[in-house]
C-alpha positions, 0 to 999 in steps of 0.5 A: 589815894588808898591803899589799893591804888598805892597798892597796885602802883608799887604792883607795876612799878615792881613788874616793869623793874623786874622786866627792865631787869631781866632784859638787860641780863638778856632774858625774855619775857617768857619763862619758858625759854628762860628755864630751858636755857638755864637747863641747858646751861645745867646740863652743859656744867655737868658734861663739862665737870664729867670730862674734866675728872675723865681727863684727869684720871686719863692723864693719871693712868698714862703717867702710872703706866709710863711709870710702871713701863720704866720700872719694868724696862729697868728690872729687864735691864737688871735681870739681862746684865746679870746682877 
């Protein structure tokens, strides 16, 4: 056995790896498909990151303006009892 037999032998035993592998984690054989899921999955990571921080800074505001809305009822208070 030479170099090149040895060679191609490690070639296939790492191709068939790699396929066993990645069947296993559910991905085809084609890289296509596999690279337009992971896209997706991207893109499904960035909206959700964006509607999280939207959220928040939704729940922010209503607490400050609910904030804000006591403040301003009590100063109408004050100011109505005279003080």
């Amino acid at each position: 056995m030479d170099a090149r037999e040895v060679r191609e032998i490690a070639l296939a035993a790492a191709h068939e790896a790699v396929k066993e592998v990645l069947s296993n984690y559910g991905i085809g054989p084609d890289p296509k498909d596999a690279q337009a899921d992971m896209a997706y999955l991207r893109a499904q990571r960035i909206i959700s990151s964006k509607i999280g921080i939207g959220l928040r800074l939704a729940i922010i505001g209503a607490l400050v303006s609910g904030a804000l809305a006591v403040l301003w009822l009590g100063i109408k208070a004050v100011i109505k009892s005279g003080l």
